[in-house]
N, C-alpha and C positions, 0 to 999 in steps of 0.2 A: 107602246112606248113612244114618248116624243121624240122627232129626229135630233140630233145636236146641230148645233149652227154654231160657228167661228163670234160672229154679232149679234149680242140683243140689244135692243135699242129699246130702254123704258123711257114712255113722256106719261108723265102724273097729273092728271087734268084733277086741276082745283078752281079756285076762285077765278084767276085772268086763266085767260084760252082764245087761242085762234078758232073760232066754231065755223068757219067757211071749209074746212077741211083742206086749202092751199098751201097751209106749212105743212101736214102732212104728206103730201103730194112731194115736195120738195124734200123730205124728208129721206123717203125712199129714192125719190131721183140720186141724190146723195149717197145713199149707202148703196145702190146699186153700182155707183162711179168708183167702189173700192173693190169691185170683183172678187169680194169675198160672199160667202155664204151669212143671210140676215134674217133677221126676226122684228120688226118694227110693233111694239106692245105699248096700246095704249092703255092705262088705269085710269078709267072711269073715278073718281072720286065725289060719288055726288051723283046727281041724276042734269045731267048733260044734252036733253033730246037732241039739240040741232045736231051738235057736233057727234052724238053718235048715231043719228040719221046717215050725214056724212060718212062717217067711216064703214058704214055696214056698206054704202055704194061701192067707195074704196075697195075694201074686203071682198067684193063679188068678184072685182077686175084682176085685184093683186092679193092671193093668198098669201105673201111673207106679212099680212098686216093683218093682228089680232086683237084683242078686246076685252076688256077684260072691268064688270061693272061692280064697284062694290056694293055692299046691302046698302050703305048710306053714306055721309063724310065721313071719316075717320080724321083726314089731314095726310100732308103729302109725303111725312113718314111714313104711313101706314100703307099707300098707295106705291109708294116705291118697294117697300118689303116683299109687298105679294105679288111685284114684275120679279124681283129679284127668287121667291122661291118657286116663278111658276114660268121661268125663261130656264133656256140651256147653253148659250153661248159662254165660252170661256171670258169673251172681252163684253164688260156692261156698260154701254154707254147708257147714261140718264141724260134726256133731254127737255126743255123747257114746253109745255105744252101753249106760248102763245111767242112771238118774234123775238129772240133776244139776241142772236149770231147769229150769220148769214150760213145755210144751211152747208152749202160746198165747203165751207170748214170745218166740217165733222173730220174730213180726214187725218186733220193736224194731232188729235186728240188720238186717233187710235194707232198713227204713225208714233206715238210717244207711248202708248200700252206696252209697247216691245220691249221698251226700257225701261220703263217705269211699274207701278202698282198701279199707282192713280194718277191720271192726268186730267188737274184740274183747268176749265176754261176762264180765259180774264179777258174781256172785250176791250180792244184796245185798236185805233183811239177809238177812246169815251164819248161821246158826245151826249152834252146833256144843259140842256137850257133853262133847267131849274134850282138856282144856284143853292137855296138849300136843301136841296137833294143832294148833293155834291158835298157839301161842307156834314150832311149827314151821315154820306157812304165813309166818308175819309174820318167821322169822329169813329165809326164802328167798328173799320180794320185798324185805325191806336190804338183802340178798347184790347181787340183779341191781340195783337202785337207785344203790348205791354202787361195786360194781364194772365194771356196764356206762353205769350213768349216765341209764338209763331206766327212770320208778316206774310200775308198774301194781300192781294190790292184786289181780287175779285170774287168775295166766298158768296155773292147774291149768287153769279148765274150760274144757271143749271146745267150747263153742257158738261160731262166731263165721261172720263172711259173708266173702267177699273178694270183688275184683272178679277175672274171670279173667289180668287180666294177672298181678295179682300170682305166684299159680300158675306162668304160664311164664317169670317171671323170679326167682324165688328156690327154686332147689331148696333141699328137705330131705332130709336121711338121720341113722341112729341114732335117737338121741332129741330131737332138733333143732325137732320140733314144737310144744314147747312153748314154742322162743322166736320160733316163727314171725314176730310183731307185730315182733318186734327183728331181728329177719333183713331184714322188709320195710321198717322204717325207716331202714335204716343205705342201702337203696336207693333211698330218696328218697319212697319210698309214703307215705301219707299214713295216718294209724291214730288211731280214737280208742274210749275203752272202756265199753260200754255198760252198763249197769245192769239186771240181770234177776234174776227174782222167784227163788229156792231152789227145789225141789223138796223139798216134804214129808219124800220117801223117799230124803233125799241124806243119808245115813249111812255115813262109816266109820271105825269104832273100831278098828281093825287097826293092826299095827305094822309098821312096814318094818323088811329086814335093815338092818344097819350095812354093807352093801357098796351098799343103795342110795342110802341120803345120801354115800357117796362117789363114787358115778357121778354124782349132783346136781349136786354142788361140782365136779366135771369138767365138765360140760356148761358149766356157767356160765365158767367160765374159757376153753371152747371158742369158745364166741357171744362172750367178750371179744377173745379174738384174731381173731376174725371178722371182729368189727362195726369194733375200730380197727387191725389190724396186714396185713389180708390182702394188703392191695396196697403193704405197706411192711413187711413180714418184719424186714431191717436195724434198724428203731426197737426191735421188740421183743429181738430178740434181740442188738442193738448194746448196749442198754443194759443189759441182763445182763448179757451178755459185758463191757462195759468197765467195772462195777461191781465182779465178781467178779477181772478182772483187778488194777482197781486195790488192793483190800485184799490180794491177793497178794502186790500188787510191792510195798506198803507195810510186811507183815511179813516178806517175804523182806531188804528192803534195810536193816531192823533187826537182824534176826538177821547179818548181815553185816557191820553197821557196829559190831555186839557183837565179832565174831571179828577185826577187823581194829583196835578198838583197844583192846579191854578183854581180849583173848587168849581170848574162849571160845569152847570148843573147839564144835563143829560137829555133829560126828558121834553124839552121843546125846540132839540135841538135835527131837524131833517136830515144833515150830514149822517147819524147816527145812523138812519134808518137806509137809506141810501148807502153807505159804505158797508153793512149788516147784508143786505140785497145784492150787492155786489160780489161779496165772500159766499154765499150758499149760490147766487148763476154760474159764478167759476168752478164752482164743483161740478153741479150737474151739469155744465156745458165738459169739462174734462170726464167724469163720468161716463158723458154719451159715445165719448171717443175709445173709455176703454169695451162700452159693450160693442161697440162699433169692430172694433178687433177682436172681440173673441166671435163675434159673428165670422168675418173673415178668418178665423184660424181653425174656427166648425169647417167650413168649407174650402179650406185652403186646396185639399185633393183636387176639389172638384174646377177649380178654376185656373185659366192658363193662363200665365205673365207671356208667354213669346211666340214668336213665330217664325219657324222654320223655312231659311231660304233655300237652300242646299243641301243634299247627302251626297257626298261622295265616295265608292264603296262601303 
């Protein structure tokens, strides 16, 4: 049986990585400064030689450091999931596998577990000499502000603590880790976002494809139908579907009311077809909403809206 420890510490090595093994090193230095009992787990995502060269050194010297490689990339969803069902500590910190917070302020994050569910990390001050980098972080936290309805100023970085419950009550998959904090709120956990110092060596000047700020903008409209439509499919998609029906039925019943008393003619008229198109997508767009619900009301047993903070007697 595995021992329990107080701290796991998941870092998810994906695409950017520290591979000298020095933030590792300071990693532990770190968690060892809180005199708690730790587990420092790295998830290989991917095949990593150097840095898991590195770590098996580590590993010789310092047993609380483990390893852990997957068959191949999954993505750092997946890589998080299997530290989280294959650690034991009650408090999860997830940390960045390459420079992003200066590591001595892990403790701020687990000092805030006590109160909190989740204690998300926001580097502050920012420093950042790529001005639209900046104008693209600040379009992305509007995005989730206005469209989910919850403001944080730093859902990139990876440092944050949970308490274990969180973990076995809000899966993730995809890219969904990043809205972690908004996954756990919408379940009643409690989240608040802590303030830690930048890393020096937290640089990136790099440019993303234009297919990944539209996976972005998908994700966020995903954690929106999430956080408000999951267990009420019918709203979201009722109100499409009888939006789209109604301007349907509003220019079909014109183009009609033209042919029936102003005599024009029908047949070479695109409105017709178009407003006809309109009226049968609002059904099957409201249709999908109501199989959507009786899907959800098949397993309504089976599924839990809340989470329990307290019993008392």
């Amino acid at each position: 049986m595995t021992k329990q420890v107080e701290i796991s510490a998941i870092v998810p090595v994906c695409d950017r990585l520290d591979d000298t093994g020095s933030l590792a090193r300071e990693y532990v230095e770190s968690l060892k400064a809180t005199e708690k009992s730790f587990e420092l787990v790295y998830v290989l995502d991917g095949r990593h030689e150097q840095l898991r060269s590195e770590l098996v050194k580590l590993a010789a010297s310092e047993k609380r450091i483990k390893i852990i490689q997957l068959a191949r990339s999954f993505g750092e969803s997946a890589a998080l999931t299997a530290g989280f069902e294959l650690t034991t500590g009650e408090v999860i910190l997830t940390l960045p596998a390459y420079y992003q917070i200066q590591a001595d302020e892990i403790h701020k994050l687990i000092a805030e577990s006590n109160s909190y569910d989740v204690a998300v990390g926001a580097r502050w001050p920012r420093a950042s000499s790529f001005k639209f980098g900046v104008a693209r972080r600040k379009l992305f936290h509007w995005l989730v502000s206005h469209v989910i309805g919850e403001s944080f100023n730093d859902l990139g970085c990876g440092a944050r603590a949970l308490n274990r419950t969180v973990v076995d009550e809000v899966p993730i998959y995809g890219d969904q880790h990043r809205f972690l904090p908004l996954l756990a709120i919408r379940r009643g956990f409690r989240v608040r976002e802590v303030q830690v110092k930048q890393s020096d060596k937290d640089r990136y000047e790099g440019r993303y494809r234009p297919r990944v700020y539209m996976q972005r903008l998908l994700d966020i409209l995903t954690v929106f139908f999430l956080v408000r439509f999951t267990k009420k499919p019918l709203r979201f998609f009722g109100m499409i579907g009888s939006v789209t029906f109604a301007v349907g039925a509003i220019f079909l019943f014109y183009v009609v009311f033209e042919r029936a008393i102003f005599d024009i003619a029908l047949a070479d008229r695109p409105a017709l077809l178009l407003s006809s198109l309109l009226v049968v997508l609002g059904l099957q767009i409201f249709g999908l909403g109501l199989l959507g619900e009786l899907i959800i009301f098949t397993h309504a047993q089976d599924i839990k809206e809340y989470t329990i903070e307290e019993i008392v007697n």
